[in-house]
HTML snippet that shows the backbone in 3Dmol.js (N, CA, C, O; Angstrom):
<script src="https://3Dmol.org/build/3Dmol-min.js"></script>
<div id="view" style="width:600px;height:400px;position:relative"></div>
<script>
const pdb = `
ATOM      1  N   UNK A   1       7.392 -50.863 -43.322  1.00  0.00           N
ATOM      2  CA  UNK A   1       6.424 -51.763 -43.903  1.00  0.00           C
ATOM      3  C   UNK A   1       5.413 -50.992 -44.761  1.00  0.00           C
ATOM      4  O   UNK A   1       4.976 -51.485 -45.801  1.00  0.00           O
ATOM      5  N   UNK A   2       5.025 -49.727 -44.305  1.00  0.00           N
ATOM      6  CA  UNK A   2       4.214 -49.316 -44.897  1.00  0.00           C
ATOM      7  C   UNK A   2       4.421 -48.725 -46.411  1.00  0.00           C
ATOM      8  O   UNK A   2       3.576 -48.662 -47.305  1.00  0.00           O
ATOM      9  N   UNK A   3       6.299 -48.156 -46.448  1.00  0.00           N
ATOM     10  CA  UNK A   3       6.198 -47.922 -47.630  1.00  0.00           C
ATOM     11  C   UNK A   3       6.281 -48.653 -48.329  1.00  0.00           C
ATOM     12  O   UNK A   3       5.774 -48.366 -49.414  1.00  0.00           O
ATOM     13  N   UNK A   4       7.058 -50.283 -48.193  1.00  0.00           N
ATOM     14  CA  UNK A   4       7.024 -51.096 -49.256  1.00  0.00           C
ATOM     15  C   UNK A   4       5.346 -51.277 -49.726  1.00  0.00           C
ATOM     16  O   UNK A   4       4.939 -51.440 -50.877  1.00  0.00           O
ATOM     17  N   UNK A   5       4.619 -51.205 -48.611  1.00  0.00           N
ATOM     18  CA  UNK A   5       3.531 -51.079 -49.378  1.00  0.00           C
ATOM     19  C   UNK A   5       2.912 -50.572 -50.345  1.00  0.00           C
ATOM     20  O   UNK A   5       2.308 -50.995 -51.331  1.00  0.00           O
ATOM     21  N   UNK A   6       3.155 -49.620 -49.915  1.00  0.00           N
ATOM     22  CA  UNK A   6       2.689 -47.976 -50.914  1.00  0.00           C
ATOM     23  C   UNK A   6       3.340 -48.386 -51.822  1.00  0.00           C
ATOM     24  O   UNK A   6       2.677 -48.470 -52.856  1.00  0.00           O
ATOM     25  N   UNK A   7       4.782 -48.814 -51.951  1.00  0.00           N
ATOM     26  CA  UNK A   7       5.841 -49.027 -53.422  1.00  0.00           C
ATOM     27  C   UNK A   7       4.874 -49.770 -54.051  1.00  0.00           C
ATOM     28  O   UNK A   7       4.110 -49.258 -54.869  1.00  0.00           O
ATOM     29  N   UNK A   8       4.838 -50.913 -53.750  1.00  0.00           N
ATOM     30  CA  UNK A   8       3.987 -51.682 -54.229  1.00  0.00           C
ATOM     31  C   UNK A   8       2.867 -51.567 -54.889  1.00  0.00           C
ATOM     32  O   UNK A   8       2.672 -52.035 -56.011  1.00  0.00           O
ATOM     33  N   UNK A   9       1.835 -50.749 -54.030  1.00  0.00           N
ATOM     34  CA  UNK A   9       0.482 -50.675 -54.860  1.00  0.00           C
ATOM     35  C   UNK A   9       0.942 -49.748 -55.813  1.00  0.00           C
ATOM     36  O   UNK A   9       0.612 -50.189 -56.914  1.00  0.00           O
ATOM     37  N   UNK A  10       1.542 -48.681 -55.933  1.00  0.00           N
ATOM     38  CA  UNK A  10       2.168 -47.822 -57.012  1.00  0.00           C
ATOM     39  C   UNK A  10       2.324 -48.847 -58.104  1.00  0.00           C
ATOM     40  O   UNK A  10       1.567 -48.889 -59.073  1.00  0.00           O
ATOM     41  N   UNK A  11       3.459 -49.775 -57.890  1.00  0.00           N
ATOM     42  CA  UNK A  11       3.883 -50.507 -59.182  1.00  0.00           C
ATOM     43  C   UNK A  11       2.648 -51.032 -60.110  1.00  0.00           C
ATOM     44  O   UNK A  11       2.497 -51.019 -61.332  1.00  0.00           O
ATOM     45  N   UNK A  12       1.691 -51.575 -58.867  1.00  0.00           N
ATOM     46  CA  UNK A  12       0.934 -52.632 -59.724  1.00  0.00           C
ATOM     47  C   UNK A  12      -0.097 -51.518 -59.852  1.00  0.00           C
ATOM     48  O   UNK A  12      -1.061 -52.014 -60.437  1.00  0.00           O
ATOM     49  N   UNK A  13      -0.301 -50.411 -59.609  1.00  0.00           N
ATOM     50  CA  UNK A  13      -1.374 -49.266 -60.617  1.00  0.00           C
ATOM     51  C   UNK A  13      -0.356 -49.074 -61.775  1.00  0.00           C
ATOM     52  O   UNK A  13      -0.810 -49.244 -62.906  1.00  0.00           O
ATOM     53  N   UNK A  14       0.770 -48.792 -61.672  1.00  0.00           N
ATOM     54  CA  UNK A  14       1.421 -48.277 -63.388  1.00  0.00           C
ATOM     55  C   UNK A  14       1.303 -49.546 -64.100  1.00  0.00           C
ATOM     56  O   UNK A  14       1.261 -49.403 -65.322  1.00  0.00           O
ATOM     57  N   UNK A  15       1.221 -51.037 -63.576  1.00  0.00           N
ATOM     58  CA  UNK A  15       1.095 -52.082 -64.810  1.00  0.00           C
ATOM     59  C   UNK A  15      -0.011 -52.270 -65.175  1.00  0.00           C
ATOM     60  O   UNK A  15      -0.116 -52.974 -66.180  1.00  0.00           O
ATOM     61  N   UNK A  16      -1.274 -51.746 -64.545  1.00  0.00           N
ATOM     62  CA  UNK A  16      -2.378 -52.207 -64.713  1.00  0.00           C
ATOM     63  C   UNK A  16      -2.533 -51.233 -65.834  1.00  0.00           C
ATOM     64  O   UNK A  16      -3.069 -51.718 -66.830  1.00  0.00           O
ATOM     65  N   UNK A  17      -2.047 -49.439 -65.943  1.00  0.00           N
ATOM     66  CA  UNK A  17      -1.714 -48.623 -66.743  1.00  0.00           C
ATOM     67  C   UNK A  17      -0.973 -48.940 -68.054  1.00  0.00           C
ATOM     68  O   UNK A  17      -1.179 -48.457 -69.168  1.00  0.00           O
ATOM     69  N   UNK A  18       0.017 -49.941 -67.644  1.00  0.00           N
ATOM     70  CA  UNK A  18       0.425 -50.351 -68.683  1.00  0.00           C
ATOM     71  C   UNK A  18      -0.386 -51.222 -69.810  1.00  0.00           C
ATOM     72  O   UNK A  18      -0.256 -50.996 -71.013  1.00  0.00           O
ATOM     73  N   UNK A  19      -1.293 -52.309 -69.246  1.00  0.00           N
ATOM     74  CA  UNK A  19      -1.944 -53.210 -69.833  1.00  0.00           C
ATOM     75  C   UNK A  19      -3.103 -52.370 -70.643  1.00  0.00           C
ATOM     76  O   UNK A  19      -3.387 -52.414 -71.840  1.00  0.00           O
ATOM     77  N   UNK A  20      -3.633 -51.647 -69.657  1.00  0.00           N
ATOM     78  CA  UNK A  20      -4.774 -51.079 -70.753  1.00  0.00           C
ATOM     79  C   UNK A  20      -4.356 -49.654 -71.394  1.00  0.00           C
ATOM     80  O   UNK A  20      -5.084 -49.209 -72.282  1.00  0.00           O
ATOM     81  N   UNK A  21      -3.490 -49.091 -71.085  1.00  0.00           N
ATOM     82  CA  UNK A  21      -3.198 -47.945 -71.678  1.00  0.00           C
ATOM     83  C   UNK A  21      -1.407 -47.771 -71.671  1.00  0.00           C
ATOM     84  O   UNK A  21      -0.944 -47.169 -70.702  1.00  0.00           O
ATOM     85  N   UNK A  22      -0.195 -48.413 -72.984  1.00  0.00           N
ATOM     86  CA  UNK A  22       0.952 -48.440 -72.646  1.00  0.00           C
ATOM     87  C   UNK A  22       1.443 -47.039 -73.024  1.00  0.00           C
ATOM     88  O   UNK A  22       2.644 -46.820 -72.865  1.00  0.00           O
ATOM     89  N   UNK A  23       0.782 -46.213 -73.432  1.00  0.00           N
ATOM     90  CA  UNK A  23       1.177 -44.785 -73.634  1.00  0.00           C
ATOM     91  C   UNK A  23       0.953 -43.934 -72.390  1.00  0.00           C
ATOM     92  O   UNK A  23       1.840 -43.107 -72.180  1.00  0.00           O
ATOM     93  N   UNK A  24      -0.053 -43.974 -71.529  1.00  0.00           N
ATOM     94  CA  UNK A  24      -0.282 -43.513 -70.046  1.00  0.00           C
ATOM     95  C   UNK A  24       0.372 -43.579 -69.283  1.00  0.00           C
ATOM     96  O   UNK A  24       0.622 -42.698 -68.460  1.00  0.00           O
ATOM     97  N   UNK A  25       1.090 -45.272 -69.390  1.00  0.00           N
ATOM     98  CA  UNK A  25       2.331 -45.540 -68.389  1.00  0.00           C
ATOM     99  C   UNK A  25       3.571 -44.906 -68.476  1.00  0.00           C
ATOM    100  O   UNK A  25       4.298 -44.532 -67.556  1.00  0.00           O
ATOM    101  N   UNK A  26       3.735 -44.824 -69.703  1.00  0.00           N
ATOM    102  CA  UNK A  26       5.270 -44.440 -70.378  1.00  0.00           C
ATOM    103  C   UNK A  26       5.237 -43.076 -69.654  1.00  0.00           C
ATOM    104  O   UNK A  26       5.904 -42.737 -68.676  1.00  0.00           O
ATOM    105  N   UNK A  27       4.226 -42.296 -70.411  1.00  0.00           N
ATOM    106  CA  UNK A  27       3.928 -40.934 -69.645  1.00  0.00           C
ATOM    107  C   UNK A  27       4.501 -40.771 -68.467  1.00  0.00           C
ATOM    108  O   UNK A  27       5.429 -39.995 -68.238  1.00  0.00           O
ATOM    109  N   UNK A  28       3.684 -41.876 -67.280  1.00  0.00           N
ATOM    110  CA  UNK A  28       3.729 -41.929 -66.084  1.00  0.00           C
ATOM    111  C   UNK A  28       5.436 -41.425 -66.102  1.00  0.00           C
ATOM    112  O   UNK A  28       5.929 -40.315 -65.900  1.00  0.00           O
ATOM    113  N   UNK A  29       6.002 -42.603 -66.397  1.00  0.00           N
ATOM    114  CA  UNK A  29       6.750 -42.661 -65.884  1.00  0.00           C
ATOM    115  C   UNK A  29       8.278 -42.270 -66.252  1.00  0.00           C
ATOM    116  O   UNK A  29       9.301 -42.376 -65.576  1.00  0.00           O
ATOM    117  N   UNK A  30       8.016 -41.656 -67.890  1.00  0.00           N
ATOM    118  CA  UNK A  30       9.256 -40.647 -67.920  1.00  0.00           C
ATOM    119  C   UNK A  30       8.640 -39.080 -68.469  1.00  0.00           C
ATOM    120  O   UNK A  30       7.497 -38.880 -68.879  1.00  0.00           O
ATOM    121  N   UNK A  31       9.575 -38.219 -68.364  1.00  0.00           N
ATOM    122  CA  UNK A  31       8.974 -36.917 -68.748  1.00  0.00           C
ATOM    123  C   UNK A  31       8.964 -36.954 -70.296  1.00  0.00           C
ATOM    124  O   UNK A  31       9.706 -37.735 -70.890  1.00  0.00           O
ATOM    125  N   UNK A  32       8.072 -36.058 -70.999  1.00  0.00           N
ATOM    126  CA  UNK A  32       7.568 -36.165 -72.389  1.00  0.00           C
ATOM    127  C   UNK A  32       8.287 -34.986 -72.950  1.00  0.00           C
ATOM    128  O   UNK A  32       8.347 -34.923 -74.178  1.00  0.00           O
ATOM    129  N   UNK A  33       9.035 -33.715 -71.997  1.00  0.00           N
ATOM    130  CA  UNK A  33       9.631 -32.595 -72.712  1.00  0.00           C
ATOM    131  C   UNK A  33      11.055 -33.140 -72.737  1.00  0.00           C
ATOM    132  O   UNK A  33      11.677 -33.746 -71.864  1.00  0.00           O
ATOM    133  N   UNK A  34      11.531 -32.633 -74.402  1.00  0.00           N
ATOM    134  CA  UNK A  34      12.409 -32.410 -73.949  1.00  0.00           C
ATOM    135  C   UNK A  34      13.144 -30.779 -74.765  1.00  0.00           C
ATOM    136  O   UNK A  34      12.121 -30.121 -74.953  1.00  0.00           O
ATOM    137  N   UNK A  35      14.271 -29.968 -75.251  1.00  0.00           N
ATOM    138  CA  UNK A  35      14.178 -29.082 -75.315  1.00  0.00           C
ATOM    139  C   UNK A  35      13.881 -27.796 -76.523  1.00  0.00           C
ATOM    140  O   UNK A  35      13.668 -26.584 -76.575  1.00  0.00           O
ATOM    141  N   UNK A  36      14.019 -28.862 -77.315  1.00  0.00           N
ATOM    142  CA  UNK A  36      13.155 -28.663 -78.984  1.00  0.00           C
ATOM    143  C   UNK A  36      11.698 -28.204 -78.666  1.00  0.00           C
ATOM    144  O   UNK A  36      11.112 -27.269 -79.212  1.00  0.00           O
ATOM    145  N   UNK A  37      11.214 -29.021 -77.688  1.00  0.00           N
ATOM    146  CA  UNK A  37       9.585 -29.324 -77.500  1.00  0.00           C
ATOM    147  C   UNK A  37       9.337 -27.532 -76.133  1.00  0.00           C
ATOM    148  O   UNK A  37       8.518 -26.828 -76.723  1.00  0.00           O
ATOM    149  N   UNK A  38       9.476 -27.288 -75.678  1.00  0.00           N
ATOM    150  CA  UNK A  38       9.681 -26.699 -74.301  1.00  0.00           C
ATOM    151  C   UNK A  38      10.189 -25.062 -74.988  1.00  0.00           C
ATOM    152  O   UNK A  38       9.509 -24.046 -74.842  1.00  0.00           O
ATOM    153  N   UNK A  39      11.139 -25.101 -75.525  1.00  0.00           N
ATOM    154  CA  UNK A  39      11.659 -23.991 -76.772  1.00  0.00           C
ATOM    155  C   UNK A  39      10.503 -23.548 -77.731  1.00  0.00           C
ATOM    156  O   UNK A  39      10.017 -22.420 -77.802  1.00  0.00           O
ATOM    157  N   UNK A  40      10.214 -24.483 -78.339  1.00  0.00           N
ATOM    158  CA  UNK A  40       9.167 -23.928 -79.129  1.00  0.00           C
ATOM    159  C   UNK A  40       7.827 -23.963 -78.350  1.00  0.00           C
ATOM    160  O   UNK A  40       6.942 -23.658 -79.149  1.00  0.00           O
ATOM    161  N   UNK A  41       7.356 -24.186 -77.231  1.00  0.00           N
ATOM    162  CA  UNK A  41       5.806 -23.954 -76.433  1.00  0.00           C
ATOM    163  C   UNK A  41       6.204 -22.505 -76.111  1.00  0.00           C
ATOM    164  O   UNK A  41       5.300 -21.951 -75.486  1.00  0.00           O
ATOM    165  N   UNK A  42       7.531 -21.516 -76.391  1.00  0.00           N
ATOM    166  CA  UNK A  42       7.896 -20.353 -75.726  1.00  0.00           C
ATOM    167  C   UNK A  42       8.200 -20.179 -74.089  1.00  0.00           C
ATOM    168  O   UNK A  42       7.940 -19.269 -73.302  1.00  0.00           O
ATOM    169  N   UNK A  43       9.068 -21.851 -73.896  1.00  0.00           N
ATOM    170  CA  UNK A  43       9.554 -21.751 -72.539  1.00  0.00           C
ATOM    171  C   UNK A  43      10.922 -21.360 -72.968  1.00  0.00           C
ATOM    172  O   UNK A  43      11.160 -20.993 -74.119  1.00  0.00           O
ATOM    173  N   UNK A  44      11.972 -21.454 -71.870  1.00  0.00           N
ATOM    174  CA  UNK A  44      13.181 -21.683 -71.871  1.00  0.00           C
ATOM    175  C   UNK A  44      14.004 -23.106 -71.015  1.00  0.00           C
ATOM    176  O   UNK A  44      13.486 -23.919 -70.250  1.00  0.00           O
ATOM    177  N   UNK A  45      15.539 -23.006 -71.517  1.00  0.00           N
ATOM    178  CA  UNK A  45      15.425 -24.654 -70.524  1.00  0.00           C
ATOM    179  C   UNK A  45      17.012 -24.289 -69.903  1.00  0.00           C
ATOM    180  O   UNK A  45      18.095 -24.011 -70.418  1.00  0.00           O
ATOM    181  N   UNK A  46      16.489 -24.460 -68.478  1.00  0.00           N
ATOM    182  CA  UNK A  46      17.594 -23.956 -67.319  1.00  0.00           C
ATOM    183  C   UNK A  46      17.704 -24.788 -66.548  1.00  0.00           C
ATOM    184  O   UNK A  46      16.825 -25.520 -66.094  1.00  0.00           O
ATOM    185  N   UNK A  47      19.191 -24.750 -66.239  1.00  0.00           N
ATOM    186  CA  UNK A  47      19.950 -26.354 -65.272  1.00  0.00           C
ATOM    187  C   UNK A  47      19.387 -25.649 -64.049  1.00  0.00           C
ATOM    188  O   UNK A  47      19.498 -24.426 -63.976  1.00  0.00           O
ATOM    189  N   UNK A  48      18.718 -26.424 -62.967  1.00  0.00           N
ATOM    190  CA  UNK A  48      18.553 -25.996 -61.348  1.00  0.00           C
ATOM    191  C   UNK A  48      19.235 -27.156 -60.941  1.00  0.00           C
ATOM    192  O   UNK A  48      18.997 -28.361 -60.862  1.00  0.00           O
ATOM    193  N   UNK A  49      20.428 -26.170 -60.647  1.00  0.00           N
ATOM    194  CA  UNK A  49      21.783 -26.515 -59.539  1.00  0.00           C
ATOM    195  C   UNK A  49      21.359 -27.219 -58.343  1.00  0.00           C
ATOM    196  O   UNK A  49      22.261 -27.970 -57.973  1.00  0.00           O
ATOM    197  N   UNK A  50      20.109 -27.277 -57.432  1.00  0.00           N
ATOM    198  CA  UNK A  50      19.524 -27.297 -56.195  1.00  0.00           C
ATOM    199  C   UNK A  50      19.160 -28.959 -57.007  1.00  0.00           C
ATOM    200  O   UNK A  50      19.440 -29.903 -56.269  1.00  0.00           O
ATOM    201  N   UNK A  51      18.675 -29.290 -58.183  1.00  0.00           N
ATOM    202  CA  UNK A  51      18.240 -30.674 -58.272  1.00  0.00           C
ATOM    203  C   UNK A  51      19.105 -31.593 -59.449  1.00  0.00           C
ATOM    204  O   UNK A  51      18.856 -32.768 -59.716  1.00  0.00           O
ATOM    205  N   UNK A  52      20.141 -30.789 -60.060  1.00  0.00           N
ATOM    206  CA  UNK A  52      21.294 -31.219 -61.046  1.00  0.00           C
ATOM    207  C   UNK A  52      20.241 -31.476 -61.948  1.00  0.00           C
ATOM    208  O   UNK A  52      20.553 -32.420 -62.675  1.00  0.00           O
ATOM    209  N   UNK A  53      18.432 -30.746 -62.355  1.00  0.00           N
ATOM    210  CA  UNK A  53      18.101 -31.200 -63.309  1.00  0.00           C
ATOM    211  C   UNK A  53      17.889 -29.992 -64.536  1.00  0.00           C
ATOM    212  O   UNK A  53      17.709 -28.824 -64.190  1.00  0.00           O
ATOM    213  N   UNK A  54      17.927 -30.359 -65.929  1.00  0.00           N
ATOM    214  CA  UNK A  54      17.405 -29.139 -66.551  1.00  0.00           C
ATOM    215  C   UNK A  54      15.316 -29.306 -66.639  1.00  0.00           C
ATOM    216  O   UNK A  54      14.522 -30.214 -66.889  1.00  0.00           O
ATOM    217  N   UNK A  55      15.238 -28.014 -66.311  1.00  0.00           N
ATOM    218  CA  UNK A  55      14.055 -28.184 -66.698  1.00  0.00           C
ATOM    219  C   UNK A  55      13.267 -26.936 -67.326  1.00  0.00           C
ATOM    220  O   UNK A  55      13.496 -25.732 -67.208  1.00  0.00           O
ATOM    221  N   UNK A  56      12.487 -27.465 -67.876  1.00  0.00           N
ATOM    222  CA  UNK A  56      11.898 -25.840 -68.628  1.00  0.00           C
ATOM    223  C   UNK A  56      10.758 -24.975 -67.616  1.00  0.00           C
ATOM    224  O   UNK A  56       9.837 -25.269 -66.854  1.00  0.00           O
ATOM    225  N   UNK A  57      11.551 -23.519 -68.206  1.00  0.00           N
ATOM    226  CA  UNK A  57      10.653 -22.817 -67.544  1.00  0.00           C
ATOM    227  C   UNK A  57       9.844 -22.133 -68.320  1.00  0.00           C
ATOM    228  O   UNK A  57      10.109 -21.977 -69.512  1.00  0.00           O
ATOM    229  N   UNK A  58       8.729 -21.623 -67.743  1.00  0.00           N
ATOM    230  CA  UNK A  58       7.667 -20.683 -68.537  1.00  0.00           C
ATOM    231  C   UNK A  58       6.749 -21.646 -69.804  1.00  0.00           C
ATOM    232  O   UNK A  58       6.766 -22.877 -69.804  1.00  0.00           O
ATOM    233  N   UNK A  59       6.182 -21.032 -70.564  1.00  0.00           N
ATOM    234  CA  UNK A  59       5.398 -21.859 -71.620  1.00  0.00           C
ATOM    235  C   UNK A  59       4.315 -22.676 -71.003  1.00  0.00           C
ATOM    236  O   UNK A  59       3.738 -22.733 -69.917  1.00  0.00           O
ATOM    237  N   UNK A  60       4.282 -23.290 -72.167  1.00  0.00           N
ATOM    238  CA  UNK A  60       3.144 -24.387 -71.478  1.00  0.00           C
ATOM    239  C   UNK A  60       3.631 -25.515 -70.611  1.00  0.00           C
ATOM    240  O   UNK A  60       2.915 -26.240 -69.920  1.00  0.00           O
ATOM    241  N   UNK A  61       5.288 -25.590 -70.766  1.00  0.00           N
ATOM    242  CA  UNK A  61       5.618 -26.834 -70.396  1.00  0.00           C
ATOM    243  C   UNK A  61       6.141 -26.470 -68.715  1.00  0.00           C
ATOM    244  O   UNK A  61       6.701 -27.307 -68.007  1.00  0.00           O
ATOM    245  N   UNK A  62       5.896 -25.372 -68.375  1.00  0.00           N
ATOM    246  CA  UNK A  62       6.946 -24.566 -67.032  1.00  0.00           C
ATOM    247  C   UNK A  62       6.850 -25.514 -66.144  1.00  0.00           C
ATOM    248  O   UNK A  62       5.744 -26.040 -66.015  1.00  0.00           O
ATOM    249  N   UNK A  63       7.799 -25.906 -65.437  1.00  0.00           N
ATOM    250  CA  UNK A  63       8.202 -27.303 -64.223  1.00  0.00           C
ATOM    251  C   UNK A  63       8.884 -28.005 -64.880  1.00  0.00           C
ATOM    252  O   UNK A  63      10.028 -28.286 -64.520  1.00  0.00           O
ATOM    253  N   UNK A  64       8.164 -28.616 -66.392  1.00  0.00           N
ATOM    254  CA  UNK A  64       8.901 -29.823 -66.709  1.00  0.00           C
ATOM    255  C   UNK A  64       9.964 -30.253 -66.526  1.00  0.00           C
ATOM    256  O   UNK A  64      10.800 -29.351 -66.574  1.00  0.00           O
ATOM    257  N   UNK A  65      10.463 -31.405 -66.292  1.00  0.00           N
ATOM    258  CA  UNK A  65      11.413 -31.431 -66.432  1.00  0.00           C
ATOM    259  C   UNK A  65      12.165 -32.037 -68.418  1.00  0.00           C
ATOM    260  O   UNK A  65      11.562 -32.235 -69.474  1.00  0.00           O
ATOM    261  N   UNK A  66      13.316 -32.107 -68.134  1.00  0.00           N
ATOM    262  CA  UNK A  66      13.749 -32.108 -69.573  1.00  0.00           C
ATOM    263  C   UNK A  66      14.181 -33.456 -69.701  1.00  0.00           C
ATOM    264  O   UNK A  66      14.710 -33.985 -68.723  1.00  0.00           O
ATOM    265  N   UNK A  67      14.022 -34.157 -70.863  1.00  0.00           N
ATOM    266  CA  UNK A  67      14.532 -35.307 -71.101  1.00  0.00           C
ATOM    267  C   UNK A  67      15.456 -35.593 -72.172  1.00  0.00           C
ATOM    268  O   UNK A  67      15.894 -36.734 -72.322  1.00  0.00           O
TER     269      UNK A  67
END
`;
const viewer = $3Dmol.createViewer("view");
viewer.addModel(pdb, "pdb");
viewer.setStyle({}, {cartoon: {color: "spectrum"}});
viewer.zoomTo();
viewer.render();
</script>
């Protein structure tokens, strides 16, 4: 019960995000690198096998993930 809760108030903070700010939400809710962007901040962009995701390392963008 409690997490549908939590799901919940989550959703309705990203729409309320959405209404007054639809660029904040988007943000929210997909990643903004992808490897053009991550390459040139002077990261690099490496598959981690452990999450099947690529994501960049180092630079400004290091964690990101890649989109």
């Amino acid at each position: 019960m409690r997490r549908r809760l939590l799901g919940f108030a989550a959703a309705v903070a990203l729409a309320a995000l959405g209404i007054t700010c639809p660029v904040a939400a988007q943000a929210a809710v997909t990643p903004a690198v992808d490897a053009r962007t991550c390459t040139a901040h002077h990261g690099s962009v490496e598959y981690d096998s452990a999450t099947g995701l690529w994501t960049c390392i180092g630079g400004t963008y290091d964690g990101e993930p890649i989109s």
